[in-house]
C-alpha positions as CSV (number, residue, x, y, z in Angstrom):
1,X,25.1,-38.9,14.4
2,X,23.6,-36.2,16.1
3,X,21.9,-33.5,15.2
4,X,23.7,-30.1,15.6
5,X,22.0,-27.7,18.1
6,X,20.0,-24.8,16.9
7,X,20.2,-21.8,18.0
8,X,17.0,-20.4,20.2
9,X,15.7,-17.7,18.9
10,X,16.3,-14.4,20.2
11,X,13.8,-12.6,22.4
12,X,12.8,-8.8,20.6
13,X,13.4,-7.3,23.8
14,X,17.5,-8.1,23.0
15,X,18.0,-6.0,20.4
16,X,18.5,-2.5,21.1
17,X,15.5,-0.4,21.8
18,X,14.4,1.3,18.5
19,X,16.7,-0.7,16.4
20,X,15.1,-1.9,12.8
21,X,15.9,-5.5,14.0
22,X,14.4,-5.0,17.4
23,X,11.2,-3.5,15.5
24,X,11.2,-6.4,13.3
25,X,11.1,-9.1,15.8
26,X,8.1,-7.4,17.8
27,X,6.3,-7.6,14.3
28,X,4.0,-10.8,14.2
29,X,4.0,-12.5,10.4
30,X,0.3,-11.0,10.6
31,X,1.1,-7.3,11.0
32,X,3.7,-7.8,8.4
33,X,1.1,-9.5,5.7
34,X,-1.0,-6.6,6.0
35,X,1.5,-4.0,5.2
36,X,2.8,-6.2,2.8
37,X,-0.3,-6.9,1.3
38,X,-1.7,-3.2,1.8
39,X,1.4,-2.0,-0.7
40,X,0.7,-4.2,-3.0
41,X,-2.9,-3.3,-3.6
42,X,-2.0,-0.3,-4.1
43,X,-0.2,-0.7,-6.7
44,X,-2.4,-3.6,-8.0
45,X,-6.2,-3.1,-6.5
46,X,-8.2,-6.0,-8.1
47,X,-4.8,-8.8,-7.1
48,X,-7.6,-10.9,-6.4
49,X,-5.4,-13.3,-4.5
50,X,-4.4,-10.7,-2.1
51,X,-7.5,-9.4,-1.9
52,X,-9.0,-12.7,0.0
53,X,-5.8,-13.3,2.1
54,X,-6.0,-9.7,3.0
55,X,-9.7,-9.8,3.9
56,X,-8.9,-12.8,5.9
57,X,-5.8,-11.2,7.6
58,X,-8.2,-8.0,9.0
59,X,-10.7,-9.7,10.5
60,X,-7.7,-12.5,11.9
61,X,-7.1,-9.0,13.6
62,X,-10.3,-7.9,14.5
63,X,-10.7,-5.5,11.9
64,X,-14.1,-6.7,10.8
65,X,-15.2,-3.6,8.8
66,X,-12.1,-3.3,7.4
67,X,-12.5,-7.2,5.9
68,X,-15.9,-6.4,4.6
69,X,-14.7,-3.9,2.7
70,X,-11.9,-5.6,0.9
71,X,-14.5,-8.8,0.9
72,X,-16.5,-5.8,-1.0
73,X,-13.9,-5.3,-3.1
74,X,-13.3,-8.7,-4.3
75,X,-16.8,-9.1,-5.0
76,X,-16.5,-6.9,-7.7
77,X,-13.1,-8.1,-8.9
78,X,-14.5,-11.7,-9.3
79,X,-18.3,-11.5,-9.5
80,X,-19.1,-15.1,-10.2
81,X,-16.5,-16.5,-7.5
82,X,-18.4,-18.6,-5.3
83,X,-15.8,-18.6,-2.4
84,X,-15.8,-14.3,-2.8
85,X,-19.3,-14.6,-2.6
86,X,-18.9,-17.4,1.2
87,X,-16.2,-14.8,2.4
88,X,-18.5,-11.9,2.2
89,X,-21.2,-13.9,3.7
90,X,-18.9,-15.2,6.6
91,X,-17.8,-11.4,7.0
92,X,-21.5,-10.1,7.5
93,X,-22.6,-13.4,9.6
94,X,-19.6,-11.8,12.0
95,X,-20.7,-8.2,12.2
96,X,-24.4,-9.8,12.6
97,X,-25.8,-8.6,9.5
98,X,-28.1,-11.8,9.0
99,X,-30.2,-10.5,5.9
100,X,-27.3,-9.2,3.9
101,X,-25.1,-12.8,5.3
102,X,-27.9,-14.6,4.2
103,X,-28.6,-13.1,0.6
104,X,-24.4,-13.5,-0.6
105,X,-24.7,-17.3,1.1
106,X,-27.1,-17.9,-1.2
107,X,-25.5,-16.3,-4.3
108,X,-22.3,-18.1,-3.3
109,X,-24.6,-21.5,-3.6
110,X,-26.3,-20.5,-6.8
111,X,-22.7,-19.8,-8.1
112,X,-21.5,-22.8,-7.6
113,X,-20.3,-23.3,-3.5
114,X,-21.2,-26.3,-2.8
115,X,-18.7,-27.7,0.9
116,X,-22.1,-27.7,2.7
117,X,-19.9,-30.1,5.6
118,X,-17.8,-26.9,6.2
119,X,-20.8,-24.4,5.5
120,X,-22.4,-26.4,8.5
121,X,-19.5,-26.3,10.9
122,X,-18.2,-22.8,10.0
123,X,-18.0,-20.7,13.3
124,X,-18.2,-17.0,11.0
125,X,-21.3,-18.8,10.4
126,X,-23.0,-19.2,13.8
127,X,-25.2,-16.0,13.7
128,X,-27.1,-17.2,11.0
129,X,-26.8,-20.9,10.9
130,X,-30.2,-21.2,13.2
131,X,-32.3,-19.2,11.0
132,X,-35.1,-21.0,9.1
133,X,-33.9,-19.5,5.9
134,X,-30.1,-20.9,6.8
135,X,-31.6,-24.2,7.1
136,X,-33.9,-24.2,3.7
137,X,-31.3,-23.6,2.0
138,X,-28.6,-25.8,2.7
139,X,-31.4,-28.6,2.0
140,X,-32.3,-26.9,-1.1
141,X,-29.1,-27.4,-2.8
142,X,-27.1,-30.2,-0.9
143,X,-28.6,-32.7,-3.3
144,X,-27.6,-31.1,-6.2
């Protein structure tokens, strides 16, 4: 039997210009995660859940500063997270802060991170992944 035909889905520019549904569909599920997300913490500021997907949702959009803040923020929320403390690391490896992408790296290992395969192959990574330091410790600790 076949399969009934789905609509395609409308183009933004269709709607009339201005319109709430023609605003809508120029939104990308991005833009609307950050406002969503934005309102809620808010309301809520240590959601620690929406902190990370929000940190991870500004710099998706370039908005590295903006990330490291919230990556800031989480830190605090969840001290002893190990993936809080790889996040902030990945967020100064991107803005090319090595010593300070280095230091919360290794706090993220001595907490507990331990996916050294994806550590290795992590592009936020690649400003830091050739220094000595970098290097050293990955051997230190992928043993343990």
């Amino acid at each position: 039997m076949p399969h009934p035909k789905r609509p395609s889905p409308t183009p933004a520019n269709s709607f009339p210009p201005g319109s709430i549904l023609g605003l809508l569909a120029e939104r990308t599920q991005l833009d609307f995660e950050l406002e969503f997300f934005g309102k809620v913490l808010t309301t809520v500021p240590d959601f620690a859940d929406v902190l990370r997907a929000q940190a991870c949702n500004l710099t998706m959009k370039g908005r590295l500063q903006d990330g490291l803040a919230v990556d800031r923020q989480l830190v605090t929320v969840r001290p002893h997270d190990p993936t809080a403390r790889y996040n902030l690391a990945c967020r100064y490896a991107l803005l090319k802060q090595r010593e300070k992408a280095l230091t919360a790296l290794r706090q993220a290992v001595e907490l507990g991170y331990r996916d050294f395969e994806f550590m290795l192959e992590d592009h936020d990574l690649d400003s830091i992944r050739k220094d000595p330091r970098f290097r050293k410790l990955v051997k230190e600790y992928k043993g343990h």
